[in-house]
PyMOL CGO cylinders between C-alpha atoms (Angstrom):
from pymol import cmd
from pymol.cgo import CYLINDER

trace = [
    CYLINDER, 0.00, 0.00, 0.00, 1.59, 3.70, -0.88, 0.3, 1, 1, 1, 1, 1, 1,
    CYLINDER, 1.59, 3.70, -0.88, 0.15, 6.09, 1.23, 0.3, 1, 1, 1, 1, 1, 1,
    CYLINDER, 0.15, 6.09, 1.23, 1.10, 9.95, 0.92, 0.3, 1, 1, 1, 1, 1, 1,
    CYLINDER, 1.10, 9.95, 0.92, 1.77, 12.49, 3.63, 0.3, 1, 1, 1, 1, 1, 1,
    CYLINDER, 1.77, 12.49, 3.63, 1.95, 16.23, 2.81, 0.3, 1, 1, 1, 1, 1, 1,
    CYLINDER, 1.95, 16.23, 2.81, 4.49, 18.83, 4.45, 0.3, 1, 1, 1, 1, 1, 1,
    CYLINDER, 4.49, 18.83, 4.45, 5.19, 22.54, 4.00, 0.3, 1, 1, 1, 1, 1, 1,
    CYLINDER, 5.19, 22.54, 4.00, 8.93, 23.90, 4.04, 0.3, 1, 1, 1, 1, 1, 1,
    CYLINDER, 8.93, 23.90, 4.04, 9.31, 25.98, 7.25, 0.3, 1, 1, 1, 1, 1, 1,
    CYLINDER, 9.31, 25.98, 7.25, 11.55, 28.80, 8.00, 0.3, 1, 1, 1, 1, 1, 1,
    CYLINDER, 11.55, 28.80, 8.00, 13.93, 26.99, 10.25, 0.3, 1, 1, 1, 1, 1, 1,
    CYLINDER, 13.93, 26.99, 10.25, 14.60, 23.87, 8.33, 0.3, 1, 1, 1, 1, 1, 1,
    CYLINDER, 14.60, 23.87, 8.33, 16.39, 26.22, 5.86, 0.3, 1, 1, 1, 1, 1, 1,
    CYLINDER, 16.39, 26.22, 5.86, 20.20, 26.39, 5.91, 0.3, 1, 1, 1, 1, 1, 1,
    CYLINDER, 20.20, 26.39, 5.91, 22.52, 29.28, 4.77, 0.3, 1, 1, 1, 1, 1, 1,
    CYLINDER, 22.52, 29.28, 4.77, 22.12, 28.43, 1.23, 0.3, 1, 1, 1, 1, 1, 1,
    CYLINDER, 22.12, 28.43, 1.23, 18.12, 29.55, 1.99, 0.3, 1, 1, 1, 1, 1, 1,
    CYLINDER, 18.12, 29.55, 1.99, 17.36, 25.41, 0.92, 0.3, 1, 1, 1, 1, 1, 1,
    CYLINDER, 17.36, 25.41, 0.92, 16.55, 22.44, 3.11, 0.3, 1, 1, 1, 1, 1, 1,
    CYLINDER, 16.55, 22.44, 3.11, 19.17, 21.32, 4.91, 0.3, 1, 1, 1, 1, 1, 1,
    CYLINDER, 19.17, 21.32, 4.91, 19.79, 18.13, 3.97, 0.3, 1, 1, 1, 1, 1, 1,
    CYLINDER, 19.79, 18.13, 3.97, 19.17, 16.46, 7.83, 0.3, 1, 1, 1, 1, 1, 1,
    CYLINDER, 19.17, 16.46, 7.83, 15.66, 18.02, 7.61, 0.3, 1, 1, 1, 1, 1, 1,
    CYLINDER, 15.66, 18.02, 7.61, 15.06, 15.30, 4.78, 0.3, 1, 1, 1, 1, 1, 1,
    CYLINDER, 15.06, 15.30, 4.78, 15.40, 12.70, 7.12, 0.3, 1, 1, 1, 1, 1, 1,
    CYLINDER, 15.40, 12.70, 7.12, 12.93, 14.11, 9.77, 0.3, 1, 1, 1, 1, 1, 1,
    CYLINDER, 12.93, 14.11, 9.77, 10.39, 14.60, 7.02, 0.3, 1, 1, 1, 1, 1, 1,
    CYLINDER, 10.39, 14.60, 7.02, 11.10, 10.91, 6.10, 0.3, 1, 1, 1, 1, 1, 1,
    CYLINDER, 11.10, 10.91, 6.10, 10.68, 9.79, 10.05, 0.3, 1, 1, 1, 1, 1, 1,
    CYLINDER, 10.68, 9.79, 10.05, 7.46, 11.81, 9.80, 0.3, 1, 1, 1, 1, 1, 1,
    CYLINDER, 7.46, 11.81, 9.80, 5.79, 10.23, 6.73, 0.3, 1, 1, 1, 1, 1, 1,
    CYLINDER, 5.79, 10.23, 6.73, 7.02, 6.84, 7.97, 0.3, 1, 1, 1, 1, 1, 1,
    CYLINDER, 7.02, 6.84, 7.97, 4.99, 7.06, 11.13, 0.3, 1, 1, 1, 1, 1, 1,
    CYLINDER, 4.99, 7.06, 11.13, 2.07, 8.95, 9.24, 0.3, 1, 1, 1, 1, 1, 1,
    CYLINDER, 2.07, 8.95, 9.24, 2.18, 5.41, 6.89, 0.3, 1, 1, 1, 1, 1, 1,
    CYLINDER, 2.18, 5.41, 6.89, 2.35, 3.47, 9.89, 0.3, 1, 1, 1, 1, 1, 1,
    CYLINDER, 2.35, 3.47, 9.89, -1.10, 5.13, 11.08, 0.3, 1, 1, 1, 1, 1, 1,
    CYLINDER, -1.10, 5.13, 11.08, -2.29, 5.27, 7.70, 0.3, 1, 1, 1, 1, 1, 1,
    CYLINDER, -2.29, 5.27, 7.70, -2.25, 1.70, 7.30, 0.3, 1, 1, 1, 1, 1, 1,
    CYLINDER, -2.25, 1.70, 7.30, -3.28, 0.78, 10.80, 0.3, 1, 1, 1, 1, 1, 1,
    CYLINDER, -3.28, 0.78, 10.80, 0.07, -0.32, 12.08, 0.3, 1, 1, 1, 1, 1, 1,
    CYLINDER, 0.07, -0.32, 12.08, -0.90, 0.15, 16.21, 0.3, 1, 1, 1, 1, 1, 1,
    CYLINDER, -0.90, 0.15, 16.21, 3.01, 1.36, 17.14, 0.3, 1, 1, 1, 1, 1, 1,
    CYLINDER, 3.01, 1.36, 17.14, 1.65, 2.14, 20.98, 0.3, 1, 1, 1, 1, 1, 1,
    CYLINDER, 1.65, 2.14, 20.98, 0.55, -1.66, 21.15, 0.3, 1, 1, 1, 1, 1, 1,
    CYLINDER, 0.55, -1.66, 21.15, 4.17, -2.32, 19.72, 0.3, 1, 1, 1, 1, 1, 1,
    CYLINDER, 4.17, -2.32, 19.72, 5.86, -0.63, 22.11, 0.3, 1, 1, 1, 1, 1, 1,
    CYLINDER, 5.86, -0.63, 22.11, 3.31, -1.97, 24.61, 0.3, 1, 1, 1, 1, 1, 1,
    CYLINDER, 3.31, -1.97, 24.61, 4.12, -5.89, 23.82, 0.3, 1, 1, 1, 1, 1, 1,
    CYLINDER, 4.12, -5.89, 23.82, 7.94, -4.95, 24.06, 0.3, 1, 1, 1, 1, 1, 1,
    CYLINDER, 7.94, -4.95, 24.06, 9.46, -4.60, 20.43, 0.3, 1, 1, 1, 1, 1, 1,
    CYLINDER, 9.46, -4.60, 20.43, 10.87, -1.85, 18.98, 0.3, 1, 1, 1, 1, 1, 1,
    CYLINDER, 10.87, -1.85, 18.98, 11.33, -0.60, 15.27, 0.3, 1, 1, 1, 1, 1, 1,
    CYLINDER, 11.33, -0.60, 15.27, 14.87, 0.49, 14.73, 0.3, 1, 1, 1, 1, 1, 1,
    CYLINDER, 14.87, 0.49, 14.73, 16.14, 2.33, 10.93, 0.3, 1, 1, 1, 1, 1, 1,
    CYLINDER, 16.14, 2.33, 10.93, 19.27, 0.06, 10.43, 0.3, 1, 1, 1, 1, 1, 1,
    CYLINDER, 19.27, 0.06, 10.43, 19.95, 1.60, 7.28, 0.3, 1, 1, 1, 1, 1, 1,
    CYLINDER, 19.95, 1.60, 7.28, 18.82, 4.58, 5.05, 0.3, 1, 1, 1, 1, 1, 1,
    CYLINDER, 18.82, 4.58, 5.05, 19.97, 5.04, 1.02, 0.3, 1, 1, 1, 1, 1, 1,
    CYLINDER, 19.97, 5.04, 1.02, 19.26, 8.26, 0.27, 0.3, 1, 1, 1, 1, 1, 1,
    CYLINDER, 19.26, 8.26, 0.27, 19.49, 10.63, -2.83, 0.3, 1, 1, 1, 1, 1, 1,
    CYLINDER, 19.49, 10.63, -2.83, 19.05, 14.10, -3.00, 0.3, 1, 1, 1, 1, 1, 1,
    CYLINDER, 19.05, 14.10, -3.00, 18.15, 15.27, -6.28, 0.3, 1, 1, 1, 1, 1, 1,
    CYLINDER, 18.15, 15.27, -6.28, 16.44, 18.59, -6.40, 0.3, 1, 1, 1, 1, 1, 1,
    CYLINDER, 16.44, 18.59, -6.40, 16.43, 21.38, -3.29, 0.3, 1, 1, 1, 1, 1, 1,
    CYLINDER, 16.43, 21.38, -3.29, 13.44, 22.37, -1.48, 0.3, 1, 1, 1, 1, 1, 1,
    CYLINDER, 13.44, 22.37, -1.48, 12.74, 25.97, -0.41, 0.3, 1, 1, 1, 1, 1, 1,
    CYLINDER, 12.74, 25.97, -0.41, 11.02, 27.90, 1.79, 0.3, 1, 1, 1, 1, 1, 1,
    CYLINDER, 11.02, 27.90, 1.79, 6.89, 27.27, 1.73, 0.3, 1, 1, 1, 1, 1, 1,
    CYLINDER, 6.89, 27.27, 1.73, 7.65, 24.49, -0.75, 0.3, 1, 1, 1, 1, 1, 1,
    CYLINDER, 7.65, 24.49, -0.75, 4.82, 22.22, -0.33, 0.3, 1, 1, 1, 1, 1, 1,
    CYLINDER, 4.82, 22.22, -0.33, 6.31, 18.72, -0.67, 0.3, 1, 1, 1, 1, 1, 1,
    CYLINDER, 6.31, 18.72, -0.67, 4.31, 15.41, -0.85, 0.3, 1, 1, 1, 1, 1, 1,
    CYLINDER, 4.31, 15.41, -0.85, 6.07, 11.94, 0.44, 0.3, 1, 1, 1, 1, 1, 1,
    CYLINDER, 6.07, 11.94, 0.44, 5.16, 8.70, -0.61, 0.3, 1, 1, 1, 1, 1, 1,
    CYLINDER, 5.16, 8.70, -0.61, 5.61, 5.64, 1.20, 0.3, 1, 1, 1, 1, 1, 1,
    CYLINDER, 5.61, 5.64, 1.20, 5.91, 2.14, 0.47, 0.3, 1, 1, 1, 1, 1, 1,
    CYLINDER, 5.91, 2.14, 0.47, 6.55, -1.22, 2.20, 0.3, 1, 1, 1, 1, 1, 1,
    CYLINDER, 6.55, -1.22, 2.20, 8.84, -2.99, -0.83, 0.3, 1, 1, 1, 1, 1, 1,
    CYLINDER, 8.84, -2.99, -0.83, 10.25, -5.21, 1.26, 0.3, 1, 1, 1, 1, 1, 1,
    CYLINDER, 10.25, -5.21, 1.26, 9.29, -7.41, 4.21, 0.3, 1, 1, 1, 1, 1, 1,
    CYLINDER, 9.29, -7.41, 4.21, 10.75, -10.21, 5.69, 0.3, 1, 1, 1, 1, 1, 1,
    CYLINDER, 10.75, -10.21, 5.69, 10.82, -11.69, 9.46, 0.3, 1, 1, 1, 1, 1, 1,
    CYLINDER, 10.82, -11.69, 9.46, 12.31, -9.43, 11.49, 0.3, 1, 1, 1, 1, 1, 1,
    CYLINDER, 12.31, -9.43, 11.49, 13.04, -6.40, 8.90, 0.3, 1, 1, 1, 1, 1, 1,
    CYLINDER, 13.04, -6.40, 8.90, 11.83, -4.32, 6.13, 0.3, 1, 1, 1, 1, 1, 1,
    CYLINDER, 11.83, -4.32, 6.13, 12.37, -1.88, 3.94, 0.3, 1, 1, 1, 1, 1, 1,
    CYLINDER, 12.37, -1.88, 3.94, 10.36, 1.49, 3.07, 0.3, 1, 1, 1, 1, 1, 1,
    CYLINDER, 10.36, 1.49, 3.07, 10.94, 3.11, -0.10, 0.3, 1, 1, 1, 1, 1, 1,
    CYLINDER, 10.94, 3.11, -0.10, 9.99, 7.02, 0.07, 0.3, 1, 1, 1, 1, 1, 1,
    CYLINDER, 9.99, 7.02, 0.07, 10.13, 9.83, -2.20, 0.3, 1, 1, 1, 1, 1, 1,
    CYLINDER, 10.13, 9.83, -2.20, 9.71, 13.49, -1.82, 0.3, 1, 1, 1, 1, 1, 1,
    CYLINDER, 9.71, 13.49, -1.82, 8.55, 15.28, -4.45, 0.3, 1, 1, 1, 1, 1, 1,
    CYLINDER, 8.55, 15.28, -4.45, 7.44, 18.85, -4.94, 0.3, 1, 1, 1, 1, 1, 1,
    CYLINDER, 7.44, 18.85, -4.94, 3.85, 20.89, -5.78, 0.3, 1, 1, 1, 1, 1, 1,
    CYLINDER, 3.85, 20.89, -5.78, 4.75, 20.90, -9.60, 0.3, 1, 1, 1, 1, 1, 1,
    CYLINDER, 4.75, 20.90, -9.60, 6.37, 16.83, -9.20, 0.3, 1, 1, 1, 1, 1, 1,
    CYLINDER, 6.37, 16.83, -9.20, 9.93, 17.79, -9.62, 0.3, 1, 1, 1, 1, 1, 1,
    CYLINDER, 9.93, 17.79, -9.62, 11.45, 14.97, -7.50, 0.3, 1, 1, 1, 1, 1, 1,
    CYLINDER, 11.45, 14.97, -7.50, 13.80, 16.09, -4.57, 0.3, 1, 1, 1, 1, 1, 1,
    CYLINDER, 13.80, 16.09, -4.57, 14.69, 13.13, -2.87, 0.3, 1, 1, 1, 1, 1, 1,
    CYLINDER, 14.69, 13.13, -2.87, 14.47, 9.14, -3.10, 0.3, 1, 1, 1, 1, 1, 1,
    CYLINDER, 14.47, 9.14, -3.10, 15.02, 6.88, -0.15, 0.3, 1, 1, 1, 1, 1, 1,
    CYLINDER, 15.02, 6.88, -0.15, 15.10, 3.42, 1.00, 0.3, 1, 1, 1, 1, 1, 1,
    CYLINDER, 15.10, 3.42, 1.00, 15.05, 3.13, 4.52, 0.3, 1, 1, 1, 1, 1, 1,
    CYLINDER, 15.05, 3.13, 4.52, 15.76, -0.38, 6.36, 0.3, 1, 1, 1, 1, 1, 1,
    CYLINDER, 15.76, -0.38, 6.36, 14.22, -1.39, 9.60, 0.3, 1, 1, 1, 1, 1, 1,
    CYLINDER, 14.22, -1.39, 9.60, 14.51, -4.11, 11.92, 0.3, 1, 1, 1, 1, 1, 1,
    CYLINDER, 14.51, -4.11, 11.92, 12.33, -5.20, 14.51, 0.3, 1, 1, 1, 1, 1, 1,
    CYLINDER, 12.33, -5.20, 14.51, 13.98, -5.79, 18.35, 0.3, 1, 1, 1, 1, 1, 1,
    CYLINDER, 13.98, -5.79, 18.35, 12.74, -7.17, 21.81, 0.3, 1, 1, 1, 1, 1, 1,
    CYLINDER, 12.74, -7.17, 21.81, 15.05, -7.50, 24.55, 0.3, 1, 1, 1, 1, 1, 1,
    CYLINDER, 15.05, -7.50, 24.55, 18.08, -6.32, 22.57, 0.3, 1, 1, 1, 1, 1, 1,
    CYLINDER, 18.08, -6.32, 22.57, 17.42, -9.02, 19.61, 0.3, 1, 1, 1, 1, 1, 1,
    CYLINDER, 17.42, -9.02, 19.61, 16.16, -8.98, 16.32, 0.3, 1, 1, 1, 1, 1, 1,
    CYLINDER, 16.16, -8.98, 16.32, 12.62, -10.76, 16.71, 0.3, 1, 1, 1, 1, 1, 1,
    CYLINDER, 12.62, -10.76, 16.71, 9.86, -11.38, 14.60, 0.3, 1, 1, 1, 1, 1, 1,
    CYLINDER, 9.86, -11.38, 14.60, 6.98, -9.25, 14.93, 0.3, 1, 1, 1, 1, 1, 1,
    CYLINDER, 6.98, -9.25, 14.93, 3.16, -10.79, 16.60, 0.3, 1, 1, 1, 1, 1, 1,
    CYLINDER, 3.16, -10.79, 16.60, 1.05, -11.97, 13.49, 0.3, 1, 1, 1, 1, 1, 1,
    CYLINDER, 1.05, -11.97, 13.49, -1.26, -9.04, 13.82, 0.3, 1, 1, 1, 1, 1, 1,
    CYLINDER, -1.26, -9.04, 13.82, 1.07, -6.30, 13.65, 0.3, 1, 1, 1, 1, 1, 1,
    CYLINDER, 1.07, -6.30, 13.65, 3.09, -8.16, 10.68, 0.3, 1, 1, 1, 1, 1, 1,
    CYLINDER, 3.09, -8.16, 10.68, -0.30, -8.40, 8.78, 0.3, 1, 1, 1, 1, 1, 1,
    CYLINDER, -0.30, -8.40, 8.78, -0.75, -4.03, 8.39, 0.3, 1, 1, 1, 1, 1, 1,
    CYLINDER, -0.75, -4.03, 8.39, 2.94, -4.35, 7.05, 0.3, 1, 1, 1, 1, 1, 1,
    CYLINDER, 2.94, -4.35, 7.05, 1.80, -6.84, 4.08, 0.3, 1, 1, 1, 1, 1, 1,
    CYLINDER, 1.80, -6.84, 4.08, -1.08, -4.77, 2.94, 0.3, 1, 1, 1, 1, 1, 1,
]
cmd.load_cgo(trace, "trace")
């Protein structure tokens, strides 16, 4: 399932150049992963709850075009790959007009008790819609 969330460039995510700093990408990233997570009924609180956590193990990301001030971006997210204990979200951010800015793959792994553990059933099966 791709789901979309929708963000507008603020004043203080800009860096000398008057762009987004490249960092902010990643926040706006963190943000539209947990806005998928919602979006496609992933319960994180029972998650945390039951004892796992979701850790980013690894992010490949490209910038390609900057954003500026009010810039109203839209990210996309998309579960493209899920296996037992990890997964991988691809994202892109792409401006008003759909000039692409930035394309990432971000890794996860789920962990309980300091180990990599498989997920419950129920929270696995919002991941495979």
């Amino acid at each position: 399932m791709k789901t979309t969330t929708k963000i507008t460039v603020r004043a203080y995510e800009l860096d000398s150049y008057n762009h987004v700093n490249n960092a902010n990408y990643l926040h706006y990233l963190e943000h539209a992963r947990m806005d998928f997570m919602n979006q496609i009924g992933f319960d994180f609180n029972k998650c945390t709850e039951l004892g796992y956590s979701l850790y980013t193990t690894h992010i490949d990301i490209q910038y390609k075009v900057s954003a500026f001030l009010n810039d109203e971006l839209t990210i996309t997210s998309e579960m493209t790959k899920l296996g037992a204990v990890s997964g991988t979200v691809h994202q892109e951010i792409t401006k008003a007009d759909g000039t692409l800015c930035t394309v990432a793959d971000v890794t996860w792994a789920s962990v309980k008790n300091g180990r990599p553990s498989k997920l419950p059933e129920e929270l696995l099966a919002c991941l495979k819609k």
